[in-house]
N, CA and C atoms as an extended XYZ file, in Angstrom:
522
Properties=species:S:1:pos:R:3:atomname:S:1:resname:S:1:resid:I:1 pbc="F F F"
N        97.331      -74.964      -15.460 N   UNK     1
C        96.317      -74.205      -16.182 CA  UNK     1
C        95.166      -75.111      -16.624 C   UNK     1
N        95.243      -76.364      -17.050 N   UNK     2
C        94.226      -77.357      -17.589 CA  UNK     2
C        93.406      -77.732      -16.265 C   UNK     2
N        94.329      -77.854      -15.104 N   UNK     3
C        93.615      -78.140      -14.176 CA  UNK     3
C        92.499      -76.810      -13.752 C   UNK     3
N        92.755      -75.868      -13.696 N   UNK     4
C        92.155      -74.665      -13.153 CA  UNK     4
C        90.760      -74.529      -14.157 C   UNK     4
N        91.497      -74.894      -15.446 N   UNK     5
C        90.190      -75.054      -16.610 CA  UNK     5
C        88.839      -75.908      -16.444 C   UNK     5
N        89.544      -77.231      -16.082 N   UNK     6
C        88.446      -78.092      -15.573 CA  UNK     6
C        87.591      -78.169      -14.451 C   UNK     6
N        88.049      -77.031      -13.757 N   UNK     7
C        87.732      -76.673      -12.167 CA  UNK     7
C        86.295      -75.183      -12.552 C   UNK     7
N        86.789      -74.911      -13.195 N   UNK     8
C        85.966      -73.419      -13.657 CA  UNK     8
C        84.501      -73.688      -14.012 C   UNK     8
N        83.552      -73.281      -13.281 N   UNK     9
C        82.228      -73.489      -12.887 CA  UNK     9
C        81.716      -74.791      -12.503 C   UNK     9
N        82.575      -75.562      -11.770 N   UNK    10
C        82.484      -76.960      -11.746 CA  UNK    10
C        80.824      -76.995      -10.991 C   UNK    10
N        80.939      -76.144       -9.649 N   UNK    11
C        79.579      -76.381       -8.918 CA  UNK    11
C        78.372      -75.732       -9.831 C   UNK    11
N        78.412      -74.827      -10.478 N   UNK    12
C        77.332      -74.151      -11.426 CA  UNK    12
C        76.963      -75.532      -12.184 C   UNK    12
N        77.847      -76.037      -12.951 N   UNK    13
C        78.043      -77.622      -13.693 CA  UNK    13
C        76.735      -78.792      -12.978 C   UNK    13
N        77.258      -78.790      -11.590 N   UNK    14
C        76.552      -80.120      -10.784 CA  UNK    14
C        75.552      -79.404      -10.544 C   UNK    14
N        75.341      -78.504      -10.031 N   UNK    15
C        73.354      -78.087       -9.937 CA  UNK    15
C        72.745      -77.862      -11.173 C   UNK    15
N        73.183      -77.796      -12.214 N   UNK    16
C        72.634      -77.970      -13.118 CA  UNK    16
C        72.499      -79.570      -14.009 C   UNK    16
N        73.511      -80.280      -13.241 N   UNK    17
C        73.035      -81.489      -13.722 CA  UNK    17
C        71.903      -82.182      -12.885 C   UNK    17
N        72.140      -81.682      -11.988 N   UNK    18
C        71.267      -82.312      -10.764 CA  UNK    18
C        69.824      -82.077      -10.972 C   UNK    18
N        69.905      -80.567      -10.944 N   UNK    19
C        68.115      -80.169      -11.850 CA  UNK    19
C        67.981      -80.470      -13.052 C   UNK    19
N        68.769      -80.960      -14.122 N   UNK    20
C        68.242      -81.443      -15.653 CA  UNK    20
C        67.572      -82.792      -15.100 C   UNK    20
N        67.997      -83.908      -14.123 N   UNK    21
C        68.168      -85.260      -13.249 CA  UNK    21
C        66.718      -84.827      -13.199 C   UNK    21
N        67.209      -84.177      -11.962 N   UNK    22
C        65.285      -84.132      -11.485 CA  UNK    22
C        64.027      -84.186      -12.325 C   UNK    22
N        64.529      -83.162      -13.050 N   UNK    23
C        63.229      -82.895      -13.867 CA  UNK    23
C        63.114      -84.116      -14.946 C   UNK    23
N        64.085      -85.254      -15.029 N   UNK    24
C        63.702      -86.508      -15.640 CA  UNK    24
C        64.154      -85.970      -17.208 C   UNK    24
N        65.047      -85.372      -17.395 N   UNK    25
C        65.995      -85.103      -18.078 CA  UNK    25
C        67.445      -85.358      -18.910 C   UNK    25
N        67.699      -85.428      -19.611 N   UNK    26
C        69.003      -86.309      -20.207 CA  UNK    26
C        70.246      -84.769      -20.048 C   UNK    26
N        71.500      -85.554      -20.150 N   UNK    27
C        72.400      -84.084      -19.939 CA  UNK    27
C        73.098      -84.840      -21.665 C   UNK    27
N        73.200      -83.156      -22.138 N   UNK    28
C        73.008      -83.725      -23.927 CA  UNK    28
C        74.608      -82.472      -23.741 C   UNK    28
N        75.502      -83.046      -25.105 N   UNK    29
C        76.542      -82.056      -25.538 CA  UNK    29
C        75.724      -80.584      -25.800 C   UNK    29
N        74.954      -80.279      -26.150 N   UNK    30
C        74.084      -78.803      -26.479 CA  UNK    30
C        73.825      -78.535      -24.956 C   UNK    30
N        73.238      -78.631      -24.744 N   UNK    31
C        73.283      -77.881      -23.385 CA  UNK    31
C        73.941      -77.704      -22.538 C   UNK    31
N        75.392      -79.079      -22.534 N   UNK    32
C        76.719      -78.598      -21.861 CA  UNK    32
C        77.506      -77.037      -22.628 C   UNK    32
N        76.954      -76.852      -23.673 N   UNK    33
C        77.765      -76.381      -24.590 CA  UNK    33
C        77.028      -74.705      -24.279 C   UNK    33
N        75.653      -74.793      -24.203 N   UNK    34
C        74.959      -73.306      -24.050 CA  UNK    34
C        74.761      -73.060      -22.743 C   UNK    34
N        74.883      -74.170      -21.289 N   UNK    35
C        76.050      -73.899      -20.365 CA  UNK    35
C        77.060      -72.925      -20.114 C   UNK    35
N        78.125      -73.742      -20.766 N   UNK    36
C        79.280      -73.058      -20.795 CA  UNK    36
C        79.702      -71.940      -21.152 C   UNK    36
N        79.167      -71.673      -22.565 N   UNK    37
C        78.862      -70.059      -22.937 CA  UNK    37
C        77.975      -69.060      -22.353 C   UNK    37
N        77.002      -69.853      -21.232 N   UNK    38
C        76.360      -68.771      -20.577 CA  UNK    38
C        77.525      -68.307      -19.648 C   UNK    38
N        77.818      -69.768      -18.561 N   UNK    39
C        78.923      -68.776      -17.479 CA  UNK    39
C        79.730      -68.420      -18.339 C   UNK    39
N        80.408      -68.271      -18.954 N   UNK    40
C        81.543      -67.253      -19.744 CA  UNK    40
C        81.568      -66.082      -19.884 C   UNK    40
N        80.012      -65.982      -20.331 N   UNK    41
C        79.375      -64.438      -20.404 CA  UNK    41
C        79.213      -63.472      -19.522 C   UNK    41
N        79.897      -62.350      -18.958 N   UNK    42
C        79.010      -61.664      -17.911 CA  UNK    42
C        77.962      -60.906      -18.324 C   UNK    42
N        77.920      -60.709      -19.677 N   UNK    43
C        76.757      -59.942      -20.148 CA  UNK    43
C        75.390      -59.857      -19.611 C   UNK    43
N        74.149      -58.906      -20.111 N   UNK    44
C        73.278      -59.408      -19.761 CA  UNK    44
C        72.596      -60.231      -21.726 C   UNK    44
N        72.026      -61.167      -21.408 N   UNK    45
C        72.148      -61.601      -22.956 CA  UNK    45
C        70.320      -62.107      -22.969 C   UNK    45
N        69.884      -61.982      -23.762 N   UNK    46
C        68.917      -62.443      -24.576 CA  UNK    46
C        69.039      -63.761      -25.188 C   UNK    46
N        67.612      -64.672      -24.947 N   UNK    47
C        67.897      -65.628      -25.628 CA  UNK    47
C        68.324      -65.710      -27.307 C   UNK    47
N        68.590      -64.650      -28.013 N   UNK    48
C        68.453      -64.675      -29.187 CA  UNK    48
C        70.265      -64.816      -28.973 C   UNK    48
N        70.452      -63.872      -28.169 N   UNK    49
C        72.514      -63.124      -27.682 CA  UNK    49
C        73.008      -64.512      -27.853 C   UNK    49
N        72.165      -65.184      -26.959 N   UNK    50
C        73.018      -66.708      -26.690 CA  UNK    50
C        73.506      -67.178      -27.927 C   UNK    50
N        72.168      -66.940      -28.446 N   UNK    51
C        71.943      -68.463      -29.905 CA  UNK    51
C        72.850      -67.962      -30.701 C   UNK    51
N        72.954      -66.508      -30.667 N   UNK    52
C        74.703      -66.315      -31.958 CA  UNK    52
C        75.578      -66.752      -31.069 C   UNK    52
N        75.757      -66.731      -29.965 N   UNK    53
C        76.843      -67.323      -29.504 CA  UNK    53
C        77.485      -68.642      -29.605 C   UNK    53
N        76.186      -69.807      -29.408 N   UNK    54
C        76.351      -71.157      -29.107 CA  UNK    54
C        76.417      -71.105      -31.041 C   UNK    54
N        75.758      -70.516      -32.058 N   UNK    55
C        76.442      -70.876      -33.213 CA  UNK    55
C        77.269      -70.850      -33.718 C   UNK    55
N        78.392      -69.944      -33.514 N   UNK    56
C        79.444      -69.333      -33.498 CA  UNK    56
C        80.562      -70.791      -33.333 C   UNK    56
N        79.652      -71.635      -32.500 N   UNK    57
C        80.558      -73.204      -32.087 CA  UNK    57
C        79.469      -74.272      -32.240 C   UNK    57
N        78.576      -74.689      -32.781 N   UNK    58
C        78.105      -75.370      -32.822 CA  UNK    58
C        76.755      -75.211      -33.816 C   UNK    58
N        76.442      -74.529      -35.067 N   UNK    59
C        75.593      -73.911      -35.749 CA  UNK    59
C        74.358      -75.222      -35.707 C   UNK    59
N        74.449      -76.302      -35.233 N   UNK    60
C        73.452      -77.885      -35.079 CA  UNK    60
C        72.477      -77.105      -34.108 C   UNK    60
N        72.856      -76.448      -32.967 N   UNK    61
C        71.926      -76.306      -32.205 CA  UNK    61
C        70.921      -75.135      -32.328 C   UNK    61
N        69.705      -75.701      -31.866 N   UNK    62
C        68.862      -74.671      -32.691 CA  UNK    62
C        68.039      -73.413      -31.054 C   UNK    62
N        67.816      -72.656      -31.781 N   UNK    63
C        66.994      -71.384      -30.949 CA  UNK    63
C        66.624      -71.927      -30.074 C   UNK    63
N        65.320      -72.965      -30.127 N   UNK    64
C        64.302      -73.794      -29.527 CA  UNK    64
C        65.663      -74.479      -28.046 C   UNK    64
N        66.194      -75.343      -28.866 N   UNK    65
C        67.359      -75.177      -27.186 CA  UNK    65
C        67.925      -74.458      -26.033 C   UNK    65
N        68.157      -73.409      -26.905 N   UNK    66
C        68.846      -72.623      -26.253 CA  UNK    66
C        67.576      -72.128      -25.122 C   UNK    66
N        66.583      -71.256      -26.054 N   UNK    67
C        65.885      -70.663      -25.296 CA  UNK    67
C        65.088      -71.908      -23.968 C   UNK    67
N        64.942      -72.872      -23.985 N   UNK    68
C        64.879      -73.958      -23.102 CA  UNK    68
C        65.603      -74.485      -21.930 C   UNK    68
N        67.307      -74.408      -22.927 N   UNK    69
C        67.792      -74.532      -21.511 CA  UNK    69
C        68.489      -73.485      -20.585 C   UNK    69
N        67.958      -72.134      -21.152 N   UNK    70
C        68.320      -70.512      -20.754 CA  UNK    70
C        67.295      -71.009      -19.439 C   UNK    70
N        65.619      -71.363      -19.674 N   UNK    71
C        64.683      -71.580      -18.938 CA  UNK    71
C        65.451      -72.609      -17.676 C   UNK    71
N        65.762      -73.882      -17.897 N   UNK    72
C        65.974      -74.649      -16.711 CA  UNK    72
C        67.445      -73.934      -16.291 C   UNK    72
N        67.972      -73.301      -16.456 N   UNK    73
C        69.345      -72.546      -16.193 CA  UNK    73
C        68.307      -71.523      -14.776 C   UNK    73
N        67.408      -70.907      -15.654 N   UNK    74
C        66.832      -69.913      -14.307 CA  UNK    74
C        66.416      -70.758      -13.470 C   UNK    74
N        65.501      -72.048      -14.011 N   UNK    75
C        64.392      -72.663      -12.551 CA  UNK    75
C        66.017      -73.643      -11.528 C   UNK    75
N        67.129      -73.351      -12.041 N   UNK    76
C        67.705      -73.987      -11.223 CA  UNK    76
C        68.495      -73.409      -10.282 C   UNK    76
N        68.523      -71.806      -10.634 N   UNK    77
C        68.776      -70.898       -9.932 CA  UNK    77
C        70.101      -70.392      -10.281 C   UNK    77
N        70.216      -70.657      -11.426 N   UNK    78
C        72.068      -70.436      -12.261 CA  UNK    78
C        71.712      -68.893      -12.492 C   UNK    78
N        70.723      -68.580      -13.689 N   UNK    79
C        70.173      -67.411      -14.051 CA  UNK    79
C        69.192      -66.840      -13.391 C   UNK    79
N        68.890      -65.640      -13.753 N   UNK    80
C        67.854      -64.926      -13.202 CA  UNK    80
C        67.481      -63.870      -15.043 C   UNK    80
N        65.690      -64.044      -14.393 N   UNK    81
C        65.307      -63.111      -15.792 CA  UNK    81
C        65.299      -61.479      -15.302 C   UNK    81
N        65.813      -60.743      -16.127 N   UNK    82
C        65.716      -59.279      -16.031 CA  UNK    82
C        65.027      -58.528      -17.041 C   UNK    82
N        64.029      -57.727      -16.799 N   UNK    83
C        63.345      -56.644      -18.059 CA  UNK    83
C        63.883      -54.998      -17.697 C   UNK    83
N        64.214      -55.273      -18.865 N   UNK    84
C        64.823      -53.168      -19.121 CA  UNK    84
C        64.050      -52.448      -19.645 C   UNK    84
N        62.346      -52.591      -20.016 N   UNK    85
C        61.404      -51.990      -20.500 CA  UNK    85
C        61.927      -52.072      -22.037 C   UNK    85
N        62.515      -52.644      -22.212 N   UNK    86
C        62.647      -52.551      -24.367 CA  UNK    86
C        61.377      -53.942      -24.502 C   UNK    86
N        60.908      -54.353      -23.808 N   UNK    87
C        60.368      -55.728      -24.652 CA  UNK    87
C        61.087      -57.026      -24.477 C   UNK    87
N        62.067      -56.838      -24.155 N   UNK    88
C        62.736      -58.876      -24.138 CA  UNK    88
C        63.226      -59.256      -22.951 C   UNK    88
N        63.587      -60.235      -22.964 N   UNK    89
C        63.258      -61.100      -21.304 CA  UNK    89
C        65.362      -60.945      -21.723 C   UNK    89
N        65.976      -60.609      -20.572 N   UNK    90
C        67.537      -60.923      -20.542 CA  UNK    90
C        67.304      -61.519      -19.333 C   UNK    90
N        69.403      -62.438      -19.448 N   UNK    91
C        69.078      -63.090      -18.365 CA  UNK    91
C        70.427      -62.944      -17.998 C   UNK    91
N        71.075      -62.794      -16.830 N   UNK    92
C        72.134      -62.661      -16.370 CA  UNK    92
C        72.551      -64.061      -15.084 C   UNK    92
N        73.452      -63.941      -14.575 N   UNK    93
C        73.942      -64.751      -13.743 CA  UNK    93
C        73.587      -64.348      -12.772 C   UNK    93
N        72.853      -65.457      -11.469 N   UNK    94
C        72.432      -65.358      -10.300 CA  UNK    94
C        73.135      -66.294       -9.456 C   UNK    94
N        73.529      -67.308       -9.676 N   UNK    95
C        74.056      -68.136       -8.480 CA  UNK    95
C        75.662      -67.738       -8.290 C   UNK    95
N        75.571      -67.299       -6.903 N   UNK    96
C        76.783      -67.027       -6.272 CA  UNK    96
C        77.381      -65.668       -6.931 C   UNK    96
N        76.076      -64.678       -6.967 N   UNK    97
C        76.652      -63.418       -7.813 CA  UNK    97
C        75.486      -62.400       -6.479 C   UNK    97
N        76.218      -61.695       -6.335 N   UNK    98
C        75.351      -60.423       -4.980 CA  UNK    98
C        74.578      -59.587       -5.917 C   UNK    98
N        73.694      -59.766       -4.765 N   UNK    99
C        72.610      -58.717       -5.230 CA  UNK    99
C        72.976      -57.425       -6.084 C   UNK    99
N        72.330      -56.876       -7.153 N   UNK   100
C        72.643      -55.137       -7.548 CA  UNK   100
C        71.701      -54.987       -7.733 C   UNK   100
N        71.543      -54.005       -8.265 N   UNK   101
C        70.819      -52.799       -9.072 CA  UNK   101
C        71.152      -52.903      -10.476 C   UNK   101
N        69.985      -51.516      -11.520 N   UNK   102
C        70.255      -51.418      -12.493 CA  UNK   102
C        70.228      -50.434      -13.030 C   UNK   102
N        71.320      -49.428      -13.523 N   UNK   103
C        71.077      -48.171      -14.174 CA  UNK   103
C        71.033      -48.572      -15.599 C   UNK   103
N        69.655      -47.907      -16.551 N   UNK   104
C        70.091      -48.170      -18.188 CA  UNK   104
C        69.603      -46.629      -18.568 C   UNK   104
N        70.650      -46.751      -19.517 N   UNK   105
C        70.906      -45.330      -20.273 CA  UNK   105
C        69.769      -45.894      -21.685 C   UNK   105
N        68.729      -44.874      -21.699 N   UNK   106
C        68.039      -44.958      -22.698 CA  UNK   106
C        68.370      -44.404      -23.944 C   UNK   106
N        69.255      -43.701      -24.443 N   UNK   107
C        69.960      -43.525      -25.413 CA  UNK   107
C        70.702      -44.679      -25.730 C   UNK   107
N        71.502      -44.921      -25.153 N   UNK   108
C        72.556      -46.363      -25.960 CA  UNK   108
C        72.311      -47.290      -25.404 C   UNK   108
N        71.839      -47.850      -24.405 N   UNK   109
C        70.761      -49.099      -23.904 CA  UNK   109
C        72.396      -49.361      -22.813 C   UNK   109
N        73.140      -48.609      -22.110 N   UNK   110
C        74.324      -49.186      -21.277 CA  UNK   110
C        73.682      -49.650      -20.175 C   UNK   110
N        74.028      -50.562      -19.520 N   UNK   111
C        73.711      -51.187      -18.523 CA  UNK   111
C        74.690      -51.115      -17.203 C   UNK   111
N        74.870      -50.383      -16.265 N   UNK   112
C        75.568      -50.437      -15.082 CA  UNK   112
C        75.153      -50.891      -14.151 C   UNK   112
N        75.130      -51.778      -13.476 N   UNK   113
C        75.278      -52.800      -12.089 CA  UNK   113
C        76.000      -51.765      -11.461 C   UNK   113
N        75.404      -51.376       -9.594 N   UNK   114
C        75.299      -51.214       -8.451 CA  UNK   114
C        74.461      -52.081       -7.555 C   UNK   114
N        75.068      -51.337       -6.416 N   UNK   115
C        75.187      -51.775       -5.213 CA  UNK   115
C        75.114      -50.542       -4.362 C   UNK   115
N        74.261      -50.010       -3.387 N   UNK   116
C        73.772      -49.655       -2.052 CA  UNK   116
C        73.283      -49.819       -1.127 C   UNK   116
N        74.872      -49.929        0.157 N   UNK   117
C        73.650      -50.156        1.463 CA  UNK   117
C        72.940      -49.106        1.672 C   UNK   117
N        72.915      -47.890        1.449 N   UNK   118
C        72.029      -47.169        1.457 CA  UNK   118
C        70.208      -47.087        0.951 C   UNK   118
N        70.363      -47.623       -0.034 N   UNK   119
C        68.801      -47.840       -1.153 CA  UNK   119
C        68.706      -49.280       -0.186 C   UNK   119
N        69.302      -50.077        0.184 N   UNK   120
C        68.426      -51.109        0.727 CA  UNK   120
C        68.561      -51.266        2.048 C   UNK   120
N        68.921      -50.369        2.948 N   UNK   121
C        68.163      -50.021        3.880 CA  UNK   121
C        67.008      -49.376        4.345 C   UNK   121
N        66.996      -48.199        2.840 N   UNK   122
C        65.641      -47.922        3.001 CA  UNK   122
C        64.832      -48.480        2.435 C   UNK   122
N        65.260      -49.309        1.628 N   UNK   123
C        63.836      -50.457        1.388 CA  UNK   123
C        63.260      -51.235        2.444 C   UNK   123
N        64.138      -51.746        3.316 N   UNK   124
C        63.957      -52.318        4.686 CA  UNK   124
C        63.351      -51.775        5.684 C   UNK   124
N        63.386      -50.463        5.997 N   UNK   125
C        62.461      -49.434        6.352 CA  UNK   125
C        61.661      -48.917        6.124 C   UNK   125
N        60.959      -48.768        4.379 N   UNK   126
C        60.041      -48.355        4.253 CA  UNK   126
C        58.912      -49.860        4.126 C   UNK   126
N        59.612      -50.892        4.146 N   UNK   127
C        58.855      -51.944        3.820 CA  UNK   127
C        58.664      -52.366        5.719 C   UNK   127
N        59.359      -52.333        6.507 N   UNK   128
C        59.335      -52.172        8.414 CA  UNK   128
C        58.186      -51.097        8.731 C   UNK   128
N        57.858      -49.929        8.025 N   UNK   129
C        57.144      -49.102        8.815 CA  UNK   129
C        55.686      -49.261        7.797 C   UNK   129
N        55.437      -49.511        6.868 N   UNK   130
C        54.211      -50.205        6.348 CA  UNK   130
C        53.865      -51.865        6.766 C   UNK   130
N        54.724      -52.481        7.459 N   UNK   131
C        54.322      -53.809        7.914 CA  UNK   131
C        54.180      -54.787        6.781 C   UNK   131
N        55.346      -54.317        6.182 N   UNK   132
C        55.468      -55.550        5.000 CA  UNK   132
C        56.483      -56.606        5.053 C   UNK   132
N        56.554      -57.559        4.379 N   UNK   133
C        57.585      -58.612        5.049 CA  UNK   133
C        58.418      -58.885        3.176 C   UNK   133
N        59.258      -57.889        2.826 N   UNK   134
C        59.870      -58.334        1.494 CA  UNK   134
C        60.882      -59.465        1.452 C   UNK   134
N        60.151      -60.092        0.192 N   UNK   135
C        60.640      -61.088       -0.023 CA  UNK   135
C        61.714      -61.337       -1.459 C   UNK   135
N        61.727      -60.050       -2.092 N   UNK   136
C        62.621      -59.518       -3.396 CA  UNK   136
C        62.309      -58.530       -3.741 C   UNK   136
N        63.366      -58.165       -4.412 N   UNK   137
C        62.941      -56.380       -4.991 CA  UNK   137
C        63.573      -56.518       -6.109 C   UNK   137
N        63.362      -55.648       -7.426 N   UNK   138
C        64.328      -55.342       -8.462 CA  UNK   138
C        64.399      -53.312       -8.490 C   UNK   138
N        65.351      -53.160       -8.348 N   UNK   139
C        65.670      -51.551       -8.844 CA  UNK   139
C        66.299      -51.640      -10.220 C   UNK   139
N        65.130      -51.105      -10.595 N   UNK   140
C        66.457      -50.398      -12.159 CA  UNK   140
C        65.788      -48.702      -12.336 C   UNK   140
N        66.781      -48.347      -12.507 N   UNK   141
C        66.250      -46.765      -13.030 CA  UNK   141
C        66.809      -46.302      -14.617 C   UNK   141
N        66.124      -45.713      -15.070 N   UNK   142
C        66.188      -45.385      -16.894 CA  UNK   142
C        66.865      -44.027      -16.116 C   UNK   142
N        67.523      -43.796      -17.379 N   UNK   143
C        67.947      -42.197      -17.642 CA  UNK   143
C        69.071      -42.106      -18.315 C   UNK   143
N        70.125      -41.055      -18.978 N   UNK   144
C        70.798      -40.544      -19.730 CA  UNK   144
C        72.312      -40.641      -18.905 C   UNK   144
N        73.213      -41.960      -19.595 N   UNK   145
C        74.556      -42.259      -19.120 CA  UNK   145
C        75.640      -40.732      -19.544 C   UNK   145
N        76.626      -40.604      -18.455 N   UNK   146
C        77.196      -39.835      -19.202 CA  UNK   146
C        77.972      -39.210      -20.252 C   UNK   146
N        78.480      -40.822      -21.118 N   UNK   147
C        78.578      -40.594      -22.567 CA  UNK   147
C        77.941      -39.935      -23.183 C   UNK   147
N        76.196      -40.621      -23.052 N   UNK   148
C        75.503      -39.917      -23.667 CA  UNK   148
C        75.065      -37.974      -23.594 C   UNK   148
N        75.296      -38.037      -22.273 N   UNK   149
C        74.886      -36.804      -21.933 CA  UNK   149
C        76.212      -35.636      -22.367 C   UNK   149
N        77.528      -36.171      -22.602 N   UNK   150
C        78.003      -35.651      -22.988 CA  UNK   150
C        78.186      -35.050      -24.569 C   UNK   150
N        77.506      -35.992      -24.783 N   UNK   151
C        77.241      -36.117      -26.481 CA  UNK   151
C        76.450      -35.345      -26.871 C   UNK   151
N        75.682      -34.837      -25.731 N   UNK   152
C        74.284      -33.523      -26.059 CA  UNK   152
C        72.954      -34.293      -26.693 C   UNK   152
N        72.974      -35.498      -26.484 N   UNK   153
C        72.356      -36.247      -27.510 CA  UNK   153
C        70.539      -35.716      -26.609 C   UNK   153
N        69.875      -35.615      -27.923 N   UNK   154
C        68.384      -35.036      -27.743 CA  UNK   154
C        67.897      -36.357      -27.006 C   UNK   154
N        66.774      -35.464      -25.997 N   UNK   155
C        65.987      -36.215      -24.318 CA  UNK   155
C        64.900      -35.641      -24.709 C   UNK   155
N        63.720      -37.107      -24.811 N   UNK   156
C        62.357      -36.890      -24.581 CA  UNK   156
C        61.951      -37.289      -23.501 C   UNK   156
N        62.080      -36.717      -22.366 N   UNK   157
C        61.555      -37.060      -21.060 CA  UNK   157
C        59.887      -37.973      -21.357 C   UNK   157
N        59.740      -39.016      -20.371 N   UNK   158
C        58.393      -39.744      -20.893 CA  UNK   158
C        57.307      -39.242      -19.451 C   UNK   158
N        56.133      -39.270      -20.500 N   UNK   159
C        55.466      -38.262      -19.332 CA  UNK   159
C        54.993      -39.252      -18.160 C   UNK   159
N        54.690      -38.834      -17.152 N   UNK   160
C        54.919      -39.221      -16.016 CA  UNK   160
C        53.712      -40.294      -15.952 C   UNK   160
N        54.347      -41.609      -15.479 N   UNK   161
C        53.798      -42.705      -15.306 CA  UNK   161
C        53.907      -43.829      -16.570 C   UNK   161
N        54.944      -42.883      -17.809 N   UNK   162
C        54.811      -43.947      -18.922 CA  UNK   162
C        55.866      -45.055      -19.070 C   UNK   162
N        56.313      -45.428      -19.685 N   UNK   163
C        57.078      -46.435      -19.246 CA  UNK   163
C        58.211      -45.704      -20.660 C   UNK   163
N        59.864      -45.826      -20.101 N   UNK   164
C        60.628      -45.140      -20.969 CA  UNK   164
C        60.694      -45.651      -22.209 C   UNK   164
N        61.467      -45.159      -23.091 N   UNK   165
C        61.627      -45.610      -24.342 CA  UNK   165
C        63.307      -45.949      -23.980 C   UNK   165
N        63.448      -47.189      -24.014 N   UNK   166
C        64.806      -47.713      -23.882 CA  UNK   166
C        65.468      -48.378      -25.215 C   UNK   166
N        66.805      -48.524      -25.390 N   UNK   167
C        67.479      -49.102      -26.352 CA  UNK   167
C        68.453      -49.595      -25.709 C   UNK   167
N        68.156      -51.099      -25.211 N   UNK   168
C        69.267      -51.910      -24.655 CA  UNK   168
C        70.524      -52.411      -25.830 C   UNK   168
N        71.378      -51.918      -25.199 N   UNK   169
C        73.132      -52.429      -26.034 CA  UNK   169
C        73.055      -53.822      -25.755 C   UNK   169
N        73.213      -54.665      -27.160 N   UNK   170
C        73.402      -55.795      -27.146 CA  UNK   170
C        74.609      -56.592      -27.736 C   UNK   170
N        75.200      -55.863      -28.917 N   UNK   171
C        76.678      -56.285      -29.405 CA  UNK   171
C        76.724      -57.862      -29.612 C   UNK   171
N        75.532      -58.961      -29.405 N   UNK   172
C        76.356      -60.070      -29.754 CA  UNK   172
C        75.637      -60.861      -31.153 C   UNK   172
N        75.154      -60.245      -31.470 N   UNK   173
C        74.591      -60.528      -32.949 CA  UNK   173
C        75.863      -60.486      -34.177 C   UNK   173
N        76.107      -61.491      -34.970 N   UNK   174
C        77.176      -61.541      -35.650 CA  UNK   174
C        78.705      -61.496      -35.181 C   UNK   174
């Protein structure tokens, strides 16, 4: 079991030491530490999500870190940034994680990850018959999860072209 422990994100570990290296960088206990609590997380988390997290074990390290090395975590290709239309930058795991999608329920801010070969074939086709050459896409679609919808909970549809009114679930505050 100790062995399997020490094995657990070992390569996530070395490209990220490798890009702290590059960029002429020191590898410090805080950032091994807001590291480690990122891969742990599958969440999608906010730099703020993190910072209760990494305090929770280490209250020394401050915001200003975290949100820094959340940054060289993305430029090294560990993370990726995601927007759910609420306003804040989340960031989830990208290296060695497949492509999805994003459904968010604008009532309780739920977040469901998919996957269709269907939707991205026709992205491939509609981007083939306009003569475009894609190079990334993000899908997310807003609308009413079925908790919520079971709940009867009141829908202000947003008028067309506005951008929704979302409430992303975040749970890691305190």
């Amino acid at each position: 079991m100790a062995k399997k422990r020490a094995e657990e994100f070992q390569k996530e570990k070395e490209i990220f030491l490798e890009h702290i290296q590059n960029a002429g960088l020191r590898r410090t206990s805080q950032r091994d530490l807001i590291l480690e609590i990122f891969l742990k997380t599958e969440d999608h988390l906010t730099s703020e999500d993190l910072y209760w997290l990494v305090q929770k074990q280490d209250p020394g390290v401050g915001h200003t870190t975290v949100y820094r090395t959340l940054k060289l975590l993305a430029d090294a290709g560990l993370a990726r940034e995601v927007r759910f239309g609420d306003g804040k930058t989340y960031y989830e795991h990208h290296y060695n994680h497949e492509h999805h999608d994003h459904l968010i329920c604008t009532e309780c801010g739920k977040i469901i990850e998919f996957f269709s070969a269907e939707i991205e074939e026709l992205q491939d086709r509609m981007a083939e018959k306009y003569g475009f050459r894609l190079t990334n896409h993000s899908l997310r679609m807003w609308g009413v999860c079925e908790d919520c919808e079971a709940r009867e909970t009141k829908r202000e549809a947003p008028t067309s072209g506005a951008q929704p009114r979302v409430r992303v679930k975040s749970g890691m505050a305190n």
